[in-house]
C-alpha positions in Angstrom: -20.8 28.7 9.4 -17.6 27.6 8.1 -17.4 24.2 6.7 -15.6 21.2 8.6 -11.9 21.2 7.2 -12.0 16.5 7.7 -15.1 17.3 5.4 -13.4 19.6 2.8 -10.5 17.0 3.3 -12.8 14.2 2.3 -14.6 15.7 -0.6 -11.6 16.8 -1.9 -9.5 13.0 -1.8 -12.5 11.7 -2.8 -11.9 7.3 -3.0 -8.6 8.0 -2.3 -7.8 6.7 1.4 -5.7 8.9 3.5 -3.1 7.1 5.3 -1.9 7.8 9.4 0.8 7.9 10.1 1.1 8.1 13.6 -1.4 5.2 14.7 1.1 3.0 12.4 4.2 3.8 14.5 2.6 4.2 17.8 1.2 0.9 18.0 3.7 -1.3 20.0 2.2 -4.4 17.8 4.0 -2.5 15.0 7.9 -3.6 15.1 9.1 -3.4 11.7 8.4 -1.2 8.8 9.8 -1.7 5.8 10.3 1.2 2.9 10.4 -0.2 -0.7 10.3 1.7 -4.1 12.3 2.1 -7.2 15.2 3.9 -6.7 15.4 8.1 -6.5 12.0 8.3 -4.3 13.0 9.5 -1.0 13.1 6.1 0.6 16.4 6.7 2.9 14.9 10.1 3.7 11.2 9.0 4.2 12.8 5.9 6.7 14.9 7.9 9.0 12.2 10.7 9.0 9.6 7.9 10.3 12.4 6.9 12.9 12.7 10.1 14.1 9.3 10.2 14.7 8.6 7.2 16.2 11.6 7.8 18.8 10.5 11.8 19.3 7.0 9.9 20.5 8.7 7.8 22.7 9.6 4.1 20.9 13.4 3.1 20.9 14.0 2.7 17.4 16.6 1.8 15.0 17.1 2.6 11.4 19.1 0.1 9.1 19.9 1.8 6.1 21.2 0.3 2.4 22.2 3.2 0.6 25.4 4.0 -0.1 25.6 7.7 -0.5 25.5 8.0 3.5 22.8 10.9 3.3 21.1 9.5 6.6 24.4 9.8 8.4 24.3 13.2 7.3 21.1 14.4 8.5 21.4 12.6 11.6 24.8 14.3 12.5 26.7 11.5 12.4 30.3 11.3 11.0 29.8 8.0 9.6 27.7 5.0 9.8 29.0 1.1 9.9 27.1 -2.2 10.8 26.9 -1.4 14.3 23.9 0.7 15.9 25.1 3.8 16.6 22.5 6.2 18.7 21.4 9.7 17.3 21.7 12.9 19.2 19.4 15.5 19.4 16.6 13.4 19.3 13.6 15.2 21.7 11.0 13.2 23.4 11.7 10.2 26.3 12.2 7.9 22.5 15.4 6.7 21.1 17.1 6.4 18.0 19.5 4.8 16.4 21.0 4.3 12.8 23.4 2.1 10.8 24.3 1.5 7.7 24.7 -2.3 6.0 28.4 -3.6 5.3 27.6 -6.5 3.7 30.9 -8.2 3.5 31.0 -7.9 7.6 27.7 -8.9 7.9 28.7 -12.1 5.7 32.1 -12.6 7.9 29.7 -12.3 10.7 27.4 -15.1 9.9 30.5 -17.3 9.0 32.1 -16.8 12.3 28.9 -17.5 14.0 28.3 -21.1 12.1 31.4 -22.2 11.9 34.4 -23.5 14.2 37.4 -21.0 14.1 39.5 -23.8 12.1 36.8 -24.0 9.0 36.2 -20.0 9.8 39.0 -19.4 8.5 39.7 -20.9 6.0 36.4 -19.5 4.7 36.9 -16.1 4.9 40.5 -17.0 3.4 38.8 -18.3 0.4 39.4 -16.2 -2.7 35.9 -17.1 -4.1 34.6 -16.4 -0.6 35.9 -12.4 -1.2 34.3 -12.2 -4.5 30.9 -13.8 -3.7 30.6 -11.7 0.4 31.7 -8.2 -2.0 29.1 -8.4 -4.8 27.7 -11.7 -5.9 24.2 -11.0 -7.0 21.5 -10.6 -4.3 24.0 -10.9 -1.6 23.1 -7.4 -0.6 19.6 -7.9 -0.2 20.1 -11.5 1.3 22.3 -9.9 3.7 20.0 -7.0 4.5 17.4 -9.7 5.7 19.9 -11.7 7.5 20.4 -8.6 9.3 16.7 -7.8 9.4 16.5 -11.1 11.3 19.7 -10.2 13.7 18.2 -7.1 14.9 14.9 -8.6 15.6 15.9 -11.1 17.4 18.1 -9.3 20.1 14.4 -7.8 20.7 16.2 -4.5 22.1 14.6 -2.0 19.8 10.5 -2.0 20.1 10.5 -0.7 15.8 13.1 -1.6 13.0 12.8 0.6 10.4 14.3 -1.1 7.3 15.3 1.2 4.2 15.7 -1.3 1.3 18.8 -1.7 -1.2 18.7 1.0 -4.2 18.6 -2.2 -7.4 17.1 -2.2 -10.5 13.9 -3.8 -9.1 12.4 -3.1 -5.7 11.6 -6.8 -5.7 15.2 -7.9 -5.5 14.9 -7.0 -1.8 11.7 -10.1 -1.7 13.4 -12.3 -4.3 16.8 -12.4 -2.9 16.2 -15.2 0.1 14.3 -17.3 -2.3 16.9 -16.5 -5.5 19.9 -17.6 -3.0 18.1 -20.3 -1.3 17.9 -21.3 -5.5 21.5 -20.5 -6.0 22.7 -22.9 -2.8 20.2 -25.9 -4.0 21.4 -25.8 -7.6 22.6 -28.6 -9.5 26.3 -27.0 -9.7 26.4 -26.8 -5.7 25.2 -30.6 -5.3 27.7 -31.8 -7.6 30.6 -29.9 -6.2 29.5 -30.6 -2.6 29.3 -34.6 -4.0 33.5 -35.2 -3.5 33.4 -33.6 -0.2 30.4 -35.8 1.0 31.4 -39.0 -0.1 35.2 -38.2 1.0 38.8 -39.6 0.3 40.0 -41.7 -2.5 36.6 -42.5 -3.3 35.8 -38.8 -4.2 38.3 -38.2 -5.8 37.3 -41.3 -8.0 34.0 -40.0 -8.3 34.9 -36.7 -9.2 37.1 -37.7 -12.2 34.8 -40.5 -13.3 31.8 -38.7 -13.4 32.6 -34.8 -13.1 35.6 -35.0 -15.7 34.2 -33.8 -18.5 32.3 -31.0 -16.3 35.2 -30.2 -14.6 37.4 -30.1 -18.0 34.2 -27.7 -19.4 34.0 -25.8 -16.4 38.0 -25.7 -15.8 38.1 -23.7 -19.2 35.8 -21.4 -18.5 36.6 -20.8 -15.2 39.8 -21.2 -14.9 41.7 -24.0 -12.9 42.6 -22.0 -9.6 38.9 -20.6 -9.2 37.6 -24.2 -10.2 39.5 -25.3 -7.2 38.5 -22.1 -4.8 34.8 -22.9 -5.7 35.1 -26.6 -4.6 37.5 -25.5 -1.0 34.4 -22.7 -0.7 31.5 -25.1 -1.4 32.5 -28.3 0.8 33.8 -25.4 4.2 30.4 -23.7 3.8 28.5 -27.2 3.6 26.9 -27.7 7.0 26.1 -24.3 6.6 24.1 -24.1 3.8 21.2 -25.5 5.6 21.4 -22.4 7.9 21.3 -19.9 5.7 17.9 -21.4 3.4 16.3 -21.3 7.5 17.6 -18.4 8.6 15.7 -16.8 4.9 12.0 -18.2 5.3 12.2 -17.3 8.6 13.0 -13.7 7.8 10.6 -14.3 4.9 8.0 -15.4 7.7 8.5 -12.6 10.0 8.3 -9.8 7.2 4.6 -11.5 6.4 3.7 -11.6 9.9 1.6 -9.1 11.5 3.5 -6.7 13.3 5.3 -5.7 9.8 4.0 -3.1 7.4 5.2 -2.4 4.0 5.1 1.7 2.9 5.7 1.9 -0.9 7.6 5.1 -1.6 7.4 6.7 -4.9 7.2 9.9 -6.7 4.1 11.3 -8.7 6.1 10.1 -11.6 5.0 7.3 -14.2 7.5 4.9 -13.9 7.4 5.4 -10.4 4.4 4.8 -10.0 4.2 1.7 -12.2 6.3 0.1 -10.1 4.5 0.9 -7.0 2.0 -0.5 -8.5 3.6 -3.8 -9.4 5.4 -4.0 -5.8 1.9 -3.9 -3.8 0.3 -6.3 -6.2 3.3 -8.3 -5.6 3.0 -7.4 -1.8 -0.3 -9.0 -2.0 0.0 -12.2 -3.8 3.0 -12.9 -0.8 0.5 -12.1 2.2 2.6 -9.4 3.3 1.1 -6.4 5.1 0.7 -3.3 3.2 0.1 -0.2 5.0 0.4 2.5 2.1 2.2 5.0 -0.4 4.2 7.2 0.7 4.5 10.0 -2.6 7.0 11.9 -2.1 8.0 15.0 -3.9 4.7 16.1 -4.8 4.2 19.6 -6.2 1.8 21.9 -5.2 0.3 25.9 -5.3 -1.6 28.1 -3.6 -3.4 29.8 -6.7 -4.8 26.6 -8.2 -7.7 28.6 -8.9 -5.8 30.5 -11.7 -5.5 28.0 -14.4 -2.3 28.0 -16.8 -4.6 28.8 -20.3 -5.5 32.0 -18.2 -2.2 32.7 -17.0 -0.8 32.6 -20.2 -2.9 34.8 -21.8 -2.3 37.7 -18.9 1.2 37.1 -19.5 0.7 37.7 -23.6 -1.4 41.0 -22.6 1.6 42.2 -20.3 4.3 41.0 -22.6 3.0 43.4 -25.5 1.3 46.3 -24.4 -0.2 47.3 -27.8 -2.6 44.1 -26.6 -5.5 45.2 -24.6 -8.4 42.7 -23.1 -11.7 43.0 -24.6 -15.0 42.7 -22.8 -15.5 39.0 -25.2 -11.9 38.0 -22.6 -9.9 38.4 -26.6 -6.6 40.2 -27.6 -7.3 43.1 -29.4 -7.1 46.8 -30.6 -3.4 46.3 -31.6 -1.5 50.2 -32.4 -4.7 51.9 -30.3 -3.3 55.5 -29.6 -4.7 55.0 -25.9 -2.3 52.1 -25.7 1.4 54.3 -25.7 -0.6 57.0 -23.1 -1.4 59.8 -25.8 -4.7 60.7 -23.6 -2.4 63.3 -21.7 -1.6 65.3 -24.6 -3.6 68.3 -26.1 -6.7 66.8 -27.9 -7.7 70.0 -29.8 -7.9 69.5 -33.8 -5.6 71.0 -36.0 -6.9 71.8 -39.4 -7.0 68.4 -40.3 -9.3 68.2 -38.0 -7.1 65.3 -36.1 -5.8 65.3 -32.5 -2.3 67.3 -33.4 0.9 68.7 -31.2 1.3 72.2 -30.1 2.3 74.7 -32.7 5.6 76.8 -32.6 3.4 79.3 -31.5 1.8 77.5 -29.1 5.8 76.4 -27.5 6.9 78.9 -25.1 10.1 77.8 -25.7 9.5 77.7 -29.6 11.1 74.7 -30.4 10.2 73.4 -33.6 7.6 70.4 -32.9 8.9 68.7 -35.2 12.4 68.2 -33.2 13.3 64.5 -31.5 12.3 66.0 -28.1 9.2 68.1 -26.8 10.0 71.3 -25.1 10.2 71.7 -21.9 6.7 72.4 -19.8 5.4 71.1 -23.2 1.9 69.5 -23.0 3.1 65.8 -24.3 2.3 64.0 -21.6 5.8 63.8 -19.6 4.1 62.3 -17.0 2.3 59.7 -18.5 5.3 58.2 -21.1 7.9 58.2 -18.0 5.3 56.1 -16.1 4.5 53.6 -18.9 8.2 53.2 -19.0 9.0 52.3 -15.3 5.7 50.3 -15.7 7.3 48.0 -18.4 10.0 46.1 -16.3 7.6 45.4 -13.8 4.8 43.9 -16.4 7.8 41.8 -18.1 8.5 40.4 -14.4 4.6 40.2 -13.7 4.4 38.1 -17.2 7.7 35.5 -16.5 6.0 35.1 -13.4 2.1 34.2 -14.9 4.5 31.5 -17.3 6.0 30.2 -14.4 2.7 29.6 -12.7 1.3 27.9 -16.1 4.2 25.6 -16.5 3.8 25.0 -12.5 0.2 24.6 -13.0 0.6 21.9 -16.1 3.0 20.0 -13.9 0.6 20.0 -11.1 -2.2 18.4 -13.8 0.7 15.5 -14.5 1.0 14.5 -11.4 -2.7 14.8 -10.5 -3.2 12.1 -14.0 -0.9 10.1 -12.9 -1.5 9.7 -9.2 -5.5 9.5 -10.3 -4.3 6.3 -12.7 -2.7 4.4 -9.5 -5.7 4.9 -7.3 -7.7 4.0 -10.1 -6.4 0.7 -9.8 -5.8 0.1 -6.1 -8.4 2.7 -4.3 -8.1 0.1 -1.1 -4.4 1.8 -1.0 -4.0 4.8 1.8 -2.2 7.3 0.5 0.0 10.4 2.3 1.4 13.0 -0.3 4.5 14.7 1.1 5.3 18.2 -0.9 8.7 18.7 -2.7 11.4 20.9 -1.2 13.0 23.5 -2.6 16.6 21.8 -0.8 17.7 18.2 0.2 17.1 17.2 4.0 20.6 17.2 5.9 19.9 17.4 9.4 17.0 16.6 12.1 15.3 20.0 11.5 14.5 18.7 7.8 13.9 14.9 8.9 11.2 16.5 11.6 9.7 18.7 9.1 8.8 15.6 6.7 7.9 13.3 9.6 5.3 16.4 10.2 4.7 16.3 7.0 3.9 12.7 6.7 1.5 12.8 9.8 -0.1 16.3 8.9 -2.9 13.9 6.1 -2.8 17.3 4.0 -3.3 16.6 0.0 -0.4 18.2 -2.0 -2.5 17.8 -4.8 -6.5 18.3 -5.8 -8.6 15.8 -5.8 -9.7 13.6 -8.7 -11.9 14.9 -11.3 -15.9 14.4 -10.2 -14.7 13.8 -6.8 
């Protein structure tokens, strides 16, 4: 009887829990997920593969996507991607997808013109310091990834938002950003360059130079007049704003700790990887935000685990040098054996030195001299024996680079194994789905399919940990 493969599956993962895939994105309850990781995992890839699953079993889905190297408008077949929802053809099922890419500085423009009258609108967007900060101020990319987090959810026309977060140094930037701005706007530099605007006319302007002069004079050197100036225009326009943007962040902050929100950490079987992973769901936890798993990605596997890399290597050895012949003990030996170079097909009769020798002159029809650099034709040397042994050799040299291949695969496999073993180590409550590496990068839906398949299929890339 042939053992239950969920069985195998389970003995083999062992504590590790395996994570599903499928019951994540087919539950309508589930209306954002949101993939985090340091950056080079596979996040953009692992997000719009997850779309296009979701919409190929029938969700209407949209993917909002950080990265700036545009891969996901490749695979998706689309020429470019901009901060409006464009929809993705090819897609099969009754589902939908669509995809788009963050522009932050619109995205900022777009928030202004929304809060603002057209009169203090403009001269917002106008303001130099205005350009500077929407372009690249620090966590405006995140900040404005949640803002338009929020946006999409609240048009309520997609039933799942799947959220690729920004490529920073930290995955936690994408978290801290809301709180971090939300810092930046109740700082004691905003307050007292929002103070002449709020108590107005001659007034302020008496303020300001009694009590701001020697800040300003500081602050006017370091800055420079002009940008002094652009702050202040900046800081008293975006004033009744302000108070928009610190509620329009905890309520994105609320709704990604809300219950139909689940966080996939994507990493690689990798250390540092993998010790941010780790730091991101214990950070994920102390916020009381929904985890649903790890994604690793890029995970390398083999179908001969069974031949380990010690034995591999010493095959190769034996091939490599063919005057190296296996012993019964499973040792090198009988180096310059006469068996080794095929002498068994020649004439074993003993000369008078009572050795194996060659045929005599008399002995050669031919009668060539046996001691010439070739044997005679129709000779009894062996022929046969010596041409085979050397079209055998190219063969065992590519037989042995293939055995070292398959050791060095096999010692990269036991990395990964350690280091994925350390992680669930420490968080065992953590489900888990391994996706394999590929020999080529994903660019179109064929490839995003196959890893969404991937994702769902629960198959271990790697063994299971030791004892399990």
């Amino acid at each position: 009887m042939s053992p239950d493969p969920a069985a195998t599956q389970e003995r083999r993962l062992g504590p590790t829990r395996v994570l599903d895939v499928d019951p994540l994105l087919d539950d309508p309850d589930t209306r954002i997920v949101v993939c985090c990781g340091s950056g080079g995992v596979g996040k953009t890839t692992t997000a719009a593969a997850l779309g296009l699953r979701a919409a190929e079993r029938g969700r209407k889905v949209v993917v909002l996507t950080i990265d700036p190297a545009r891969r996901l408008a490749q695979s998706m077949g689309i020429d470019s991607l901009d901060n409006t929802p464009r929809r993705v053809k090819g897609v099969e099922g009754d589902g939908e997808l669509h995809a788009m890419m963050l522009d932050m500085k619109r995205t900022f423009d777009e928030i202004v013109e929304a809060h603002a009258d057209p009169e203090r609108a403009a001269a917002i967007l106008g303001n130099p310091f205005y350009q500077s900060l929407s372009a690249g101020f620090a966590g405006t990319q995140e900040y404005m990834a949640m803002e338009k987090l929020g946006q999409l959810r609240a048009k309520e026309e997609w039933d799942l938002i799947v959220v690729d977060t920004p490529p920073s140094r930290s995955a936690l930037d994408f978290l801290d950003a809301p709180k971090r701005l939300g810092s930046f706007l109740d700082g004691k530099l905003i307050r007292v360059l929002l103070a002449p605007a709020k108590v107005g006319g001659r007034a302020g302007m008496k303020f300001l130079n009694v009590g701001m002069s020697m800040m300003a004079g500081v602050l006017g050197k370091v800055l420079g007049g002009q940008l002094l100036k652009d702050v202040q225009t900046f800081v008293a326009a975006m004033d009744s704003m302000f108070g928009g943007f610190r509620t329009r962040a905890d309520a994105t902050y609320k709704l990604l700790q809300a219950p139909g929100t689940a966080f996939l950490v994507v990493a690689a079987p990798e250390r540092d990887a993998l010790r941010e992973a780790a730091y991101f769901v214990e950070r994920l936890a102390a916020e009381d935000m929904p985890l649903a798993g790890l994604v690793l990605n890029r995970v390398h596997g083999s179908g001969a685990t069974q031949l380990s890399a010690e034995r591999a290597l010493d095959a190769a050895e034996n091939l490599a040098d063919a005057r190296i012949v296996d012993q019964d003990d499973g040792k090198a030996g009988l180096r310059n054996s006469p068996e080794t170079y095929g002498s068994s097909g020649t004439t074993t009769s003993s000369g008078p030195s009572g050795s194996g020798a060659a045929p005599t002159a008399s002995d050669d029809p031919s009668g060539t001299d046996p001691s010439g650099t070739a044997p005679a034709p129709g000779g009894d040397r062996g022929d046969g024996d010596d041409g085979a042994f050397a079209e055998a050799r190219p063969v065992d040299q590519l037989t042995a680079g293939l055995l070292r291949l398959h050791a060095e695969r096999m010692h990269l496999l036991s990395r990964e194994q350690r280091t994925r073993d350390r992680f669930t180590a420490l968080h065992p409550e953590v489900a888990v789905a391994e996706v394999a590496a590929l020999p080529g990068d994903v660019h179109d839906l064929a490839g995003l399919r196959d890893i969404g398949n991937r994702l769902a299929d629960n198959r271990p890339e790697l063994p299971g940990p030791a004892g399990a």
